[in-house]
N, C-alpha and C positions, 0 to 999 in steps of 0.2 A: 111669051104670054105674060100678061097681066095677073101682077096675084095679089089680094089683100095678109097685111102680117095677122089682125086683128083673127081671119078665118084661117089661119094656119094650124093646121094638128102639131102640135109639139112633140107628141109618143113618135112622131115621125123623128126627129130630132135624135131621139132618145136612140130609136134604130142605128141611126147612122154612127154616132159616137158608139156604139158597141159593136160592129162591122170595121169602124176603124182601127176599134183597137185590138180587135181580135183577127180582124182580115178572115174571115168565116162563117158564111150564114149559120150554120150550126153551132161555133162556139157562141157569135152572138146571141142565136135563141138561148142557149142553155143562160148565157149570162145574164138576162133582160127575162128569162121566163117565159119565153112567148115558146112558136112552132114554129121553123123552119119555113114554112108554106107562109105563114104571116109575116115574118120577116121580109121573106122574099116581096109581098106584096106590097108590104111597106116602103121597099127600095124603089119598088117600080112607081109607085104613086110618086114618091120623094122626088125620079130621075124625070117621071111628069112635071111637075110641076115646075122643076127647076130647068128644066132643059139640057139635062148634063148623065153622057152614062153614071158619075158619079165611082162607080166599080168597074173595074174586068176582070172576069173569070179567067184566072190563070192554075197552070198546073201546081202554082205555089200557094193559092190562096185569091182572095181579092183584092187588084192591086187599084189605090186610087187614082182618079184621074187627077189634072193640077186644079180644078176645080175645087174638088175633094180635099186636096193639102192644101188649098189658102184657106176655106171653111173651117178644117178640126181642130184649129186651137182655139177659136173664137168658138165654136159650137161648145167644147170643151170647157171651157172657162165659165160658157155661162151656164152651163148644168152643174157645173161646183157651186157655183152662187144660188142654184134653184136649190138643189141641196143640201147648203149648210141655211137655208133660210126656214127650212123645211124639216129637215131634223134634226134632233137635239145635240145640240153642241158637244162636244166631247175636251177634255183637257185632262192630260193625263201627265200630272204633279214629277212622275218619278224620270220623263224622256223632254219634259217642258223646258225651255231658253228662256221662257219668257221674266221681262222683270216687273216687280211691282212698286208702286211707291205709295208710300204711307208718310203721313205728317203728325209729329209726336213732339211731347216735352224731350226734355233729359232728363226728367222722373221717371216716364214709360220708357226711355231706353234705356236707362237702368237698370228696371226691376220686371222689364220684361224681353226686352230686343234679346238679350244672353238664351233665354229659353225658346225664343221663335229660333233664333240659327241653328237651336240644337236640332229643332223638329225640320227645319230644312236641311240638314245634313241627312237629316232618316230619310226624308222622306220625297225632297227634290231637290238634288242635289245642285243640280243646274240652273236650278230659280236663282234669278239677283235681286237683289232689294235694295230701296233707295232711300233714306230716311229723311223726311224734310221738316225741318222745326217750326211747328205748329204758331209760335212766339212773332215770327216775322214775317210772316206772309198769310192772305186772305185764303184760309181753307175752302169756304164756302165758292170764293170762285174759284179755286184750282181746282176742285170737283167739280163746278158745272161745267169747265173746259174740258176735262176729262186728263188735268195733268198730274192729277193723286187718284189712286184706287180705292184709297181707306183715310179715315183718321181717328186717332183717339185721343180723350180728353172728356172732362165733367163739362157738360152742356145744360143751359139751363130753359133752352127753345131751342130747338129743330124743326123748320120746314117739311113741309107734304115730301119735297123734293128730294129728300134723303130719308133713307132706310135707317134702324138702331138700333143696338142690341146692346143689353148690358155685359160686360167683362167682371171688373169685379169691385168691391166699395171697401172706403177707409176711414181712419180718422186719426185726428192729428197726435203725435207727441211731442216730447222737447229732449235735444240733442247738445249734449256739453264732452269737452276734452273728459276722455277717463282721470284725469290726472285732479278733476274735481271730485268731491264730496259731499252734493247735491241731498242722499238719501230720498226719506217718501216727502214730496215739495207741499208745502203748506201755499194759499196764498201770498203770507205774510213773505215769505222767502222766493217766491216767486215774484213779486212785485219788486223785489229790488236788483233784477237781474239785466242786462242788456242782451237784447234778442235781436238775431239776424232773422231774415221774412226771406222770401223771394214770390216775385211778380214779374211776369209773364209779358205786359205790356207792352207798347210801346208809348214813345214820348210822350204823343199828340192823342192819346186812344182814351176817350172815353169812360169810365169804371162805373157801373151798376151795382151793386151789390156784389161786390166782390168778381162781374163779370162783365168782359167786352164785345160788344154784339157789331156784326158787318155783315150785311146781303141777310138781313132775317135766321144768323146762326148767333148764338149768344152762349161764349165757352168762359170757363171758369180763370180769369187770371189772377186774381189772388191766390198764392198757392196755402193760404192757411185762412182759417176760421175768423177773420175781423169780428164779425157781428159777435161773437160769442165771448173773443176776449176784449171788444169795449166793452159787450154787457157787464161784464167779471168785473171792468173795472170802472165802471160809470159814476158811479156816488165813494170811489174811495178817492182819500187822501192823498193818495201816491200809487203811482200804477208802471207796470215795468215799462223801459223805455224802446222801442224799437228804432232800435240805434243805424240796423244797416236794413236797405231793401238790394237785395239781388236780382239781377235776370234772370238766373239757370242756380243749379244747384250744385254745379258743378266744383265751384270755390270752398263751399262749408268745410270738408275735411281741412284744409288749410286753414282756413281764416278761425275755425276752433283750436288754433294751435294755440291762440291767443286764449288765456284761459278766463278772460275776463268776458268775455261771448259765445253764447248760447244763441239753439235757434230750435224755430218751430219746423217740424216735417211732416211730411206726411208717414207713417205707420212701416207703409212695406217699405219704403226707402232708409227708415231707422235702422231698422233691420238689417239691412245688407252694408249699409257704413259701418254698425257696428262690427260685423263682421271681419270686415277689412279695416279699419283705421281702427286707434285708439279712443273710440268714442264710446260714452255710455246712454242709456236711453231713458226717459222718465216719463211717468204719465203727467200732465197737466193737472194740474189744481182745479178745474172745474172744466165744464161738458163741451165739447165741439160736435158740431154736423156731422155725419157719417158723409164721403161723400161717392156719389157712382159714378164710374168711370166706364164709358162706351165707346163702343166703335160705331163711326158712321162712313156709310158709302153713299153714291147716285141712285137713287133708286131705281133710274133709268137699267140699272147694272144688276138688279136682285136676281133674274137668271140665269146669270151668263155664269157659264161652268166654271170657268176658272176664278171670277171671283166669289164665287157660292167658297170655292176651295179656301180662298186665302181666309175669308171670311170662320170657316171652321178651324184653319189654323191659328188665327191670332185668338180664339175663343181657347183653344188649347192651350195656346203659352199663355194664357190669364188664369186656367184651372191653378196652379200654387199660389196664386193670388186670392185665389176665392175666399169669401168666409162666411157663414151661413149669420144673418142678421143680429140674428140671439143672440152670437157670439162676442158682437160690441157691446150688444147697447148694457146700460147701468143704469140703474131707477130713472136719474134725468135725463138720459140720452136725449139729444135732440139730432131731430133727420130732415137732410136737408129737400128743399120740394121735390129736385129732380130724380132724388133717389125715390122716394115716395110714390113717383109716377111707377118708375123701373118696377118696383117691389110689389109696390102694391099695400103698401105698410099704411097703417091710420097717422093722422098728423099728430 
């Protein structure tokens, strides 16, 4: 016979994948919630319609016909598709394979990747993570290809198209060999100092105000306050010289071996060099931008369970980063826009 799919009852469907796999009008009804007598009826419509006993009642159960067994993995498969379409995704962190990748400096994998592995050891152990440096490759289109999950970095425009959520905000200081005797820096003694930078960039990229914008994302690649310390030193005499620009931050402990250079850092990365090398740390002689630092994803993706997850996790490894706003600022604090948005702070 002739049959349209459009008029097909599907709960028929639903019968037969629960007969299959239970080989049982009765465990099927209990499984599917229906009556025994409905079930049944349901088979007989189904073996109408199809032309096929479909079952036989045997003293073991009901055995399928080969009709039957070329049908149920195709019937099967797409009842998985109706309902993982249909209800709510599940991902569950602690039995998960799955890997994620994220695109970072080597400032954020310093002063935060140590605390996400710790939260992945508690907590999924089995999760793999991939880190890809934010410096050389188009973030905005490896998220809209779907080949990063996340990124983080100071953004100063985000697209409809991405989601964003603050982590945590900083501001700059200046980093010299211990073996120096800097004390509390005046201008006067700051201006005569040679300072290492590092910049993000690439060769041929563009710089906006401290930032390089591709596919409508515009992320912070000057890794320190320009605007503030030409303002510092606009109308003097002599202004310090910024002798080396870096890619990554990686070199500083080294290249401070040299005790005739200093560099500008950011806050939480002072911190933890000191810690570990022989560095000392100073505040600057006048005000820098506070700045925020976020994570963005596809927005396409703001559901989807597993990365709701990673998304709470990397919010988690930025909690020892946090620092309530008050905490910076100084009479002249100045704040940069994007944080302003973040915050919510007056300009």
């Amino acid at each position: 016979m002739t049959m349209s799919f459009n008029r097909f009852d599907l709960n028929l469907l639903r019968v037969f994948d629960a007969v299959m796999q239970e080989r049982s009008v009765l465990r099927a009804s209990q499984r599917i919630c229906l009556s025994p007598t409905a079930v049944s009826h349901a088979l007989a419509r189904l073996r109408e319609l199809l032309d096929d006993e479909l079952f036989v009642r045997t003293t073991t159960g009901m055995r399928p016909t080969a009709r039957s067994v070329e049908m149920a993995p195709l019937i099967r498969e797409a009842w998985r598709s109706l309902e993982a379409a249909i209800d709510p995704p599940k991902f569950e962190p602690r039995h998960s394979t799955r890997r994620f990748t994220i695109a970072v400096s080597d400032f954020i994998t310093m002063v935060m990747v140590p605390g996400l592995l710790a939260l992945l050891r508690q907590e999924a152990p089995l999760v793999d993570l991939v880190i890809r440096p934010d410096s050389w490759i188009d973030v905005a289109e490896q998220m809209d290809l779907g080949q990063i999950d996340a990124t983080i970095g100071i953004f100063s425009s985000v697209p409809a198209r991405f989601g964003s959520s603050s982590l945590f905000a900083y501001d700059d200081v200046l980093i010299a060999s211990s073996s120096r005797r800097l004390g509390q820096l005046s201008l006067e003694t700051f201006s005569k100092l040679s300072i290492a930078v590092v910049c993000l960039h690439g060769e041929h990229e563009e710089i906006v105000d401290g930032f390089v914008a591709k596919n409508g994302l515009a992320r912070r690649s000057e890794m320190f306050d320009r605007a503030a310390f030409e303002r510092t030193f606009s109308g003097a005499k002599r202004g310090p010289r910024l002798a080396v620009s870096l890619p990554h931050f990686l070199a500083l402990p080294t290249l401070l071996e040299d005790t005739h250079l200093t560099a500008i850092v950011p806050r939480p990365l002072a911190k933890l060099l000191v810690l570990r090398h022989p560095i000392s740390m100073y505040e600057l002689p006048y005000q820098t931008a506070l700045q925020g630092v976020s994570v963005l994803w596809p927005e396409r993706n703001a559901s989807n369970a597993a990365q709701e997850w990673l998304r709470a996790i990397l919010a988690q490894a930025a909690e020892p980063l946090r620092a309530r706003l008050c905490d910076f600022v100084r009479p002249a604090r100045s704040i940069s826009p994007a944080l302003q948005q973040q915050v919510g702070a007056a300009p």
